[in-house]
C-alpha positions in Angstrom: 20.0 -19.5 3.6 16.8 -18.0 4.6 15.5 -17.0 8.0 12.1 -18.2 8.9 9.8 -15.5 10.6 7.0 -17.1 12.4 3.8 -15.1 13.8 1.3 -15.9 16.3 -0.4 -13.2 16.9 -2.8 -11.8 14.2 -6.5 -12.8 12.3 -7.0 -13.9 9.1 -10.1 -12.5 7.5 -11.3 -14.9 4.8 -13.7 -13.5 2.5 -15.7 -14.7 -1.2 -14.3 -13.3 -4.0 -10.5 -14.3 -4.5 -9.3 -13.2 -7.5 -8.9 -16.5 -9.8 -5.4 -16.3 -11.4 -6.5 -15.3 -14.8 -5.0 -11.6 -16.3 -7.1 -9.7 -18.9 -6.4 -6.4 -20.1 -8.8 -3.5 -18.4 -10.4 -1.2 -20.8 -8.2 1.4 -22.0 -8.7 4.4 -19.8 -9.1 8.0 -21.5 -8.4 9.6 -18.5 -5.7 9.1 -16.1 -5.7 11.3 -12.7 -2.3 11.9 -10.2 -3.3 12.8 -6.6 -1.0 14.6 -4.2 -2.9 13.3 -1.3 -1.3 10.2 -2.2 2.2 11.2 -1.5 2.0 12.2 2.2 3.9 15.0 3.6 4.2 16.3 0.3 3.5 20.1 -0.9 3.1 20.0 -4.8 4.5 22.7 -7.0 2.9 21.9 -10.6 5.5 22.2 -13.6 2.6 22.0 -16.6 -0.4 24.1 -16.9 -3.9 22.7 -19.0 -3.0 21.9 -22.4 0.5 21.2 -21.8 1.5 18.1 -23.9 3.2 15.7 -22.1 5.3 12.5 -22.2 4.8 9.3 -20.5 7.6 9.6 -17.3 7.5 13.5 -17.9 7.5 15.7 -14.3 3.8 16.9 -13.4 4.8 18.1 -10.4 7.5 18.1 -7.7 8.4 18.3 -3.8 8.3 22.1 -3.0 10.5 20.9 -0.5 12.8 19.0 -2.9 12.7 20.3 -6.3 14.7 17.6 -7.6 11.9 15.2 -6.7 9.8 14.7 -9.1 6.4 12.9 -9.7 5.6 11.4 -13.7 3.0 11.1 -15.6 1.6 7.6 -16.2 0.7 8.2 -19.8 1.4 10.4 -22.8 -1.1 12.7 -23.3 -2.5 16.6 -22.5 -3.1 17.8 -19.6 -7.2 18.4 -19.6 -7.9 19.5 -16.1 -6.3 21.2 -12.9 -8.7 20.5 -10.0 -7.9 23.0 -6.8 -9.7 23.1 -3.3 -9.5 25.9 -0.5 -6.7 28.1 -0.6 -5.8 26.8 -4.1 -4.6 23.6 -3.1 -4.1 20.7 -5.7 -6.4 18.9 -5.6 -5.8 16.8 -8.6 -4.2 16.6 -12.4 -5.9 15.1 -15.2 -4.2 13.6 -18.4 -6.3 12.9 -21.4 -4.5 9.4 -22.8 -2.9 9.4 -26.4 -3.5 6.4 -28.5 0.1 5.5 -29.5 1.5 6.3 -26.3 5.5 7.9 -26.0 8.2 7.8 -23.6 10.5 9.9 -22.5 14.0 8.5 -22.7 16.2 8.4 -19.8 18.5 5.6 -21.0 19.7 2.5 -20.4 21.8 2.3 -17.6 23.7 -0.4 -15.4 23.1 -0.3 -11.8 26.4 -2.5 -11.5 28.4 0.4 -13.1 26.7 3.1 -10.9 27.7 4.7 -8.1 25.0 5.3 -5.3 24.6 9.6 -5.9 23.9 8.3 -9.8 21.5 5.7 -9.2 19.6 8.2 -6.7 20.0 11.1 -9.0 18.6 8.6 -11.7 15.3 7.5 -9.7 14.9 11.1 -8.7 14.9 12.4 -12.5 12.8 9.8 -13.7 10.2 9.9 -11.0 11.1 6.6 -9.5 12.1 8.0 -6.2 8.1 8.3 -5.6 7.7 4.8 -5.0 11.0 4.0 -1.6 9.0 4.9 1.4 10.9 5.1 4.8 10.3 4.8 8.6 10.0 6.7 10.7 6.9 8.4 9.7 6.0 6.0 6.7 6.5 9.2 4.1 8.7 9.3 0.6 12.3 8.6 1.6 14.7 11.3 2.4 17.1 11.4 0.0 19.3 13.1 2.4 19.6 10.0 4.1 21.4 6.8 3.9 18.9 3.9 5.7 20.6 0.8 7.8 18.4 -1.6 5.5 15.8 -1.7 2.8 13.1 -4.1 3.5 10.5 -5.0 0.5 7.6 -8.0 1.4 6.6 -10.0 -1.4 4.2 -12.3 1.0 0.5 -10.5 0.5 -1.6 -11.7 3.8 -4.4 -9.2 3.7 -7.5 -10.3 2.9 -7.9 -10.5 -0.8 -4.7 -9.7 -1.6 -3.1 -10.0 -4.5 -0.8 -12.9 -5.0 2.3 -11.6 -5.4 4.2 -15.5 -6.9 1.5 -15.0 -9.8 1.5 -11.4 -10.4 5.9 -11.2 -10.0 6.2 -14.2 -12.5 8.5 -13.8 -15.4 10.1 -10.7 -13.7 13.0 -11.9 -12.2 15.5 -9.6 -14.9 13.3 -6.5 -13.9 13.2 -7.2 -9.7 17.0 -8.4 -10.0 18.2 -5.2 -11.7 16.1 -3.3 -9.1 17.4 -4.9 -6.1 21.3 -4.2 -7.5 20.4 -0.8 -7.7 18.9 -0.4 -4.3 21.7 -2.4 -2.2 24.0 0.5 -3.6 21.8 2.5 -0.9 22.1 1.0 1.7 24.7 0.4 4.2 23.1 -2.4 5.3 20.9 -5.2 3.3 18.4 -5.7 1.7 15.7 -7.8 3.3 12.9 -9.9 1.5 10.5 -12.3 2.7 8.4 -14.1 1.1 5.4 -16.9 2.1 7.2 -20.2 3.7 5.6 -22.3 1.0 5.7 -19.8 -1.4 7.0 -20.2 -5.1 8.6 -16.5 -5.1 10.1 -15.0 -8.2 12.5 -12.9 -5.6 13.5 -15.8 -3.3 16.3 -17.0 -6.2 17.8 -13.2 -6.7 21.2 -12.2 -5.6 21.9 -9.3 -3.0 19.4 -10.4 -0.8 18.4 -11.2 2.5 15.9 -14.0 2.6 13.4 -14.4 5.2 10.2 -16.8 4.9 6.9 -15.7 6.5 4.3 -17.4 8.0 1.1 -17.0 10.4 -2.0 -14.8 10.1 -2.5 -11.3 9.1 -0.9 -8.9 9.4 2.4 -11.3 8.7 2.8 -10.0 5.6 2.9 -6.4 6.5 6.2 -5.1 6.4 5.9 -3.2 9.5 5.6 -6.7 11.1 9.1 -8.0 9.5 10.6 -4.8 10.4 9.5 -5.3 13.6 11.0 -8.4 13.9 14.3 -8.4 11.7 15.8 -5.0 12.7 13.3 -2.1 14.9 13.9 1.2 13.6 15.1 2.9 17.2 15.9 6.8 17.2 17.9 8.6 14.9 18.0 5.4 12.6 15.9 5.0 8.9 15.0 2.5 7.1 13.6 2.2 3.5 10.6 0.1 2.1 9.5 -0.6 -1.4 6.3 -2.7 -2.2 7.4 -6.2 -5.3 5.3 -4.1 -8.3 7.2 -1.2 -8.0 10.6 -3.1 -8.2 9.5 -4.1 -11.5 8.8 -0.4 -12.5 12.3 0.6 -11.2 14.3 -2.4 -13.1 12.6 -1.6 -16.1 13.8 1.8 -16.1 17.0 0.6 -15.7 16.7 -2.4 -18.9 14.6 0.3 -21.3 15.3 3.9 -19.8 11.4 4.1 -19.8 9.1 4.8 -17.2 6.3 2.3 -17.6 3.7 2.8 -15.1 1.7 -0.4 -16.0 0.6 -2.3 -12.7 -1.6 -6.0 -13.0 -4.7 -5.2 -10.7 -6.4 -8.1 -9.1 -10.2 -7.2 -9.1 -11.8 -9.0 -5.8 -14.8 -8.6 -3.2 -17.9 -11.1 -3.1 -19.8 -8.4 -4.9 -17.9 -8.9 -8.4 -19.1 -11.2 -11.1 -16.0 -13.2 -11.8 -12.7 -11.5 -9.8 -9.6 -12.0 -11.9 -6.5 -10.1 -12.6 -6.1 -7.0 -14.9 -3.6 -5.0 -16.7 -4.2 -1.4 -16.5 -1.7 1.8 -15.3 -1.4 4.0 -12.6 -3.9 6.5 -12.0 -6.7 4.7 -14.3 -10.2 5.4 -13.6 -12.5 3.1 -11.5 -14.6 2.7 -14.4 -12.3 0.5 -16.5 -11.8 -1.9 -14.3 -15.2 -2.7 -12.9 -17.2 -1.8 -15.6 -20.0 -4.6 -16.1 -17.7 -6.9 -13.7 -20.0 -6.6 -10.8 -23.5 -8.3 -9.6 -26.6 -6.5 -10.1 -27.2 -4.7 -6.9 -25.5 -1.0 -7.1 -25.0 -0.7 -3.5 -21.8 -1.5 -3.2 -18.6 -0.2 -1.4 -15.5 0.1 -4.2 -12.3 -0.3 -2.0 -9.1 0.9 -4.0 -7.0 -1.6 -1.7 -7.6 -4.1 0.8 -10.7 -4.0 2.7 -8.5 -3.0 6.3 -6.5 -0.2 4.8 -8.1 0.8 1.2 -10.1 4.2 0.4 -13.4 4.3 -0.6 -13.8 4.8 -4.5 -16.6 5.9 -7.2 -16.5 5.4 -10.3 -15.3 8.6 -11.4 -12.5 8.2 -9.4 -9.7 6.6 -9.7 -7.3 3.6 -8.4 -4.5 5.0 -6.1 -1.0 5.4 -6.7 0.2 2.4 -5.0 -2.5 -0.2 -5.4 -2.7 -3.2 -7.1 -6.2 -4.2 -5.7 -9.3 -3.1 -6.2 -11.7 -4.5 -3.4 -15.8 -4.4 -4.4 -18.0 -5.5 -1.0 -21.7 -4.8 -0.4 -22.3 -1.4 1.6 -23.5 -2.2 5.3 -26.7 0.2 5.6 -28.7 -2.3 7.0 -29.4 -2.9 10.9 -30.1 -6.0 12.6 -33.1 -5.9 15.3 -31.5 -7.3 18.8 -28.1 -8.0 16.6 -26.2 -8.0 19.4 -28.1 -10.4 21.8 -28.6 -13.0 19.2 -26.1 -15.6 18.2 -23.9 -15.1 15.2 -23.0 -17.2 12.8 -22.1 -15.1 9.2 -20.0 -12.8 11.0 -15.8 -12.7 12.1 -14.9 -12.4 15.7 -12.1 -12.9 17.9 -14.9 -12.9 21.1 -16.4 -16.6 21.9 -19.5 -14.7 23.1 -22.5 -15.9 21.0 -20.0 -16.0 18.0 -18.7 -18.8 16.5 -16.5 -18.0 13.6 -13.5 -19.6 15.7 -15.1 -23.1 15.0 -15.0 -22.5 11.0 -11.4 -21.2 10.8 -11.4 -22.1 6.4 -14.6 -20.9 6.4 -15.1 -17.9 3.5 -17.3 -15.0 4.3 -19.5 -12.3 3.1 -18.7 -9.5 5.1 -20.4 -5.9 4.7 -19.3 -2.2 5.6 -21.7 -2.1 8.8 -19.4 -1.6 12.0 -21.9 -3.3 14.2 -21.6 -0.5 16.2 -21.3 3.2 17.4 -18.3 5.1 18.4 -17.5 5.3 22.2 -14.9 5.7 24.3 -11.9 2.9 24.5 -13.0 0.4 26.3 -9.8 -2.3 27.8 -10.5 -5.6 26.5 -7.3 -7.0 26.1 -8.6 -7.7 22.2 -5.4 -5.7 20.9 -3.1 -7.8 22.0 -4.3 -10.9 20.6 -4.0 -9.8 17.0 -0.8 -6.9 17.0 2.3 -9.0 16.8 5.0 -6.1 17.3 6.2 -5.8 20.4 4.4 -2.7 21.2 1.6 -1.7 23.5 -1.1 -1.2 21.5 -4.0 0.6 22.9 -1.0 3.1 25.6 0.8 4.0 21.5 -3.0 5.1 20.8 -3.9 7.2 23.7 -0.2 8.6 23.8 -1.2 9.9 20.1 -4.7 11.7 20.9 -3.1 13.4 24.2 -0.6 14.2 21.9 3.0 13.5 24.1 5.6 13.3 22.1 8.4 12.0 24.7 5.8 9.0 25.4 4.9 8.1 21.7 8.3 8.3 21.3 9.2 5.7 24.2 6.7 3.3 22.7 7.8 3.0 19.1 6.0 5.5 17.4 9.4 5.7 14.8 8.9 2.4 13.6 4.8 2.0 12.9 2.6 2.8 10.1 -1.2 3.1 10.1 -1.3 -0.2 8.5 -0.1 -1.8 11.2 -3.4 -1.1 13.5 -5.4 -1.9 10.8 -6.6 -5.2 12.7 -6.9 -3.3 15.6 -9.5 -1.0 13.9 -11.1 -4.3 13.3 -11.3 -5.9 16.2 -12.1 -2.7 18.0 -15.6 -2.8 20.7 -15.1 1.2 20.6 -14.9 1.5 17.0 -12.4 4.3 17.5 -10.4 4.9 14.0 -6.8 3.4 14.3 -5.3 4.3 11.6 -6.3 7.9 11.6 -5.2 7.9 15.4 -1.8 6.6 13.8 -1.2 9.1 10.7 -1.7 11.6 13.1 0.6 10.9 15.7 2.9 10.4 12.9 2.7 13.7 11.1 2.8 15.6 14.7 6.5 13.5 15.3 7.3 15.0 11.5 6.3 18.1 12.2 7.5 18.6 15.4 11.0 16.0 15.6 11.6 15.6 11.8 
């Protein structure tokens, strides 16, 4: 019996460019690159050096602050490069690929048989553990504590997104073992939604709490379902996971491998023919836009969704957790009188001399240009109409700059992620950045509360 979750609030941004539902492999990457930055809140302590030889699911590195938490390497291969900033920070770790690529083996094991220190001890050995965030403070779980629920949204409403029925289908032995291993720990359930009309590969699976989703963006966030299934209040935690990494999780429970393989949809109105493709974690930029996009070279490569991605080049490379890389046309151009003239190619929640509202299946071609320059907030009452969580929006955002804790507190700081003022950003006359506010405020609480 599922429980319908219906939004009202929120925007969808319809852009060209949808991936067509068509997978190809990307070219093979020789290089794959691991980030710390990705894994906030986390000090790395490196356990190879260059050269080292390495398995595929072997540790690169681990939480100084958790030594048994470790962080794998997506491929066999050696270690070719050590990149360090100020203060010899990590910067990043390079692994040059092997052709026939090998795994270590942690064995096959049955969640059913397990007991919940085991399973943990088990996704903490093999590297797993990287991929359960929790809130408060949207960080890698604690493994010190036990969360009231685990929530994990398989209904993608970003703009762009990948489509999580087409990319999950054929899994259901992999996200089923996954979710029997993760309702061990738990005391609580596990909650998925999914899209109302959605053919979901997780909406049949056992141990589940079933929830279907509809309305605009940012339904599909799981901040959003949090928010309205169970708030996280204080001194309570609960755990996310994103659908692809289930399937990394219940394969290394059916093979005792760590395969790192992710299916990449490749969107954005600035790429020749956007499709799907199979690639790995931590594979260059390169392979999988390479000849894929339209002749002009001024282009913005978004290693995400256009609302919450980072800006890519080519030498870079796709982000731990993605499965999206977004490809729009940069916004360096600037529009004579753009803002007394009526508007017509261009998304706006204002009725003034805009007229997206009257075209609401209408696709566009949106840019990088803000349309604007920074300024102070200015009280519109814009918020509001697209943040569904029942949260002041724009008092959460000053409470973060001024920087008082007992207020961000009162307002629900322990429950929000930066993705969740991603339309915000958007919508936002000042142009102040949201999400940056956000992390902030966030690592200020973790620093300061824990």
């Amino acid at each position: 019996m599922s429980k319908d979750i219906h939004i009202k609030k929120g925007l969808d941004i319809k852009l060209k460019g949808e991936a067509a539902k068509l997978t190809e492999n990307a070219i093979a990457s020789d290089v794959y690159t691991l980030i710390p930055e990705d894994f906030h809140s986390i000090i790395p302590k490196l356990s190879v050096k260059i050269g080292t030889q390495l398995k595929a699911g072997e540790a690169v590195f681990y939480n100084k602050a958790n030594e048994a938490m470790k962080f794998p390497s997506p491929v066999s291969g050696e270690v070719l490069d050590i990149i360090r900033g100020e203060k010899r920070k990590i910067l990043a770790i390079k692994i040059n690929a092997d052709k026939e690529q090998q795994f270590v083996d942690f064995g096959v094991k049955d969640p059913k048989a397990m007991e919940a220190e085991d399973i943990k001890s088990h996704l903490l050995a093999s590297g797993c553990w990287t991929f359960i965030k929790q809130r408060p403070y949207d960080v890698i779980a604690n493994t010190a504590n036990t969360p009231k629920a685990i929530f994990i949204s398989a209904y993608a409403s970003a703009p762009l997104a990948a489509d999580y029925d087409y990319v999950l289908a054929g899994k259901e032995k992999e996200l089923q073992t996954a979710i029997f291993a993760l309702s061990k720990l738990t005391t609580g359930e596990v909650h998925v939604s999914v899209g109302k009309n959605a053919n979901s590969p997780l909406a049949g699976l056992n141990n589940i709490s079933l929830h279907k989703v509809s309305g605009p963006h940012p339904s599909g966030n799981v901040g959003t379902q949090i928010n309205k299934i169970s708030p996280v209040n204080k001194g309570e935690t609960v755990w996310t996971i994103t659908p692809q990494d289930l399937v990394i999780i219940g394969e290394l429970f059916l093979t005792g491998k760590f395969n790192a393989e992710r299916i990449v949809a490749l969107a954005g109105s600035s790429v020749e023919a956007p499709k799907y493709y199979k690639t790995k974690i931590g594979a260059t930029i390169t392979s999988l836009v390479h000849r894929k996009l339209k002749g002009s070279s001024d282009n913005r490569i978004i290693s995400g969704n256009v609302l919450t991605g980072k800006a890519k080049n080519l030498k870079e490379n796709l982000g731990y957790y993605d499965n999206l890389v977004t490809v729009i046309p940069e916004g360096n151009d600037y529009e004579l009188f753009g803002w007394t003239l009526p508007v017509f190619n261009k998304i706006s929640i204002s009725r003034a001399l805009t007229f997206s509202w009257l075209f609401p299946n209408k696709k566009f071609d949106l840019n990088t240009n803000t349309n604007g320059e920074h300024r102070a907030f200015v009280v519109t009452g814009a918020y509001e109409e697209v943040f569904p969580l029942d949260i002041y929006p724009m008092q959460i955002l000053k409470s973060c700059m001024y920087q008082d804790l007992d207020e961000m507190e009162q307002l629900g700081m322990y429950e929000v992620a930066s993705e969740d003022f991603a339309l915000t950003e958007f919508v936002c006359v000042s142009k102040q950045p949201h999400q940056e506010i956000i992390r902030k405020g966030l690592d200020l609480m973790l620093k300061e509360i824990g």
